[in-house]
N, C-alpha and C positions, 0 to 999 in steps of 0.2 A: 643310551645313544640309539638314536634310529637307524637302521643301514637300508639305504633304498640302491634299488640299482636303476638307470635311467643309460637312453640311449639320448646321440648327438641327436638335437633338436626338441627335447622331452624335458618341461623344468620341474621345481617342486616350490611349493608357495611355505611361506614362513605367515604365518596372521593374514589379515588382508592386505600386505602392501609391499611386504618383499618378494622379488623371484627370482630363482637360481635357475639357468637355462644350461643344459651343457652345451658348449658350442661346438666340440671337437674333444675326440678322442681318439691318442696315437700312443700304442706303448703301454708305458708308465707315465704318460703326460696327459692330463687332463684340463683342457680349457670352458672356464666357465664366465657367466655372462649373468652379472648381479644387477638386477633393476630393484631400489629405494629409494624413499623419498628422502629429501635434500638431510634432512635431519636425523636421519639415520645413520651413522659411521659404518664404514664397512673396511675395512683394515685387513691384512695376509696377518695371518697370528704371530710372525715374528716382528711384524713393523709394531704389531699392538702393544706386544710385550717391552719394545724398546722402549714407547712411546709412555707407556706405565712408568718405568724406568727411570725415564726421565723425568716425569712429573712428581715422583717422589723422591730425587734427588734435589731437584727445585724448588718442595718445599718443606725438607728437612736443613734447618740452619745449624752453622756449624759451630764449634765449641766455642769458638770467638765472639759471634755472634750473640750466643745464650748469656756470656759473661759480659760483652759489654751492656746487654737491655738488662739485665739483673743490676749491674755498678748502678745505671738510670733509676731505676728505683727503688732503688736504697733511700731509706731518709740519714738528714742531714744532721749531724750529732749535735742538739741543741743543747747539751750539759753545758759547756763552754761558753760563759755569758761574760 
């Protein structure tokens, strides 16, 4: 982990195209100011981790599921003529 220390108004570049700017600093509260381009996600780490969360709830199917697409292909008992 890198630790910088930066004053309001002082940012720090990620590659060529992200920047963290601090905007203010009061306390324990720190306001910051993220400029990326549109394709970049930028998310607070607990929205990210829901958002994880959900997307592999979404596409973990449920035991119902598993068993009715297995019954689907099952072949059809052609002994019986």
């Amino acid at each position: 982990m890198l630790v910088l220390t930066r004053r309001a108004g002082e940012s720090v570049m990620i590659g060529d195209d992200v920047v963290i700017t601090v905007l203010e600093a009061r306390g324990d509260v720190i306001r910051l100011g993220i400029q990326a381009p549109r394709d970049v996600q930028v998310h607070r780490e607990e929205v990210y981790r829901e958002l994880q969360e959900a997307n592999r709830a979404a596409a973990s199917p449920t035991e119902d599921a598993v068993h009715a697409v297995a019954r689907m292909l099952e072949k059809p008992d052609n002994t019986a003529e």
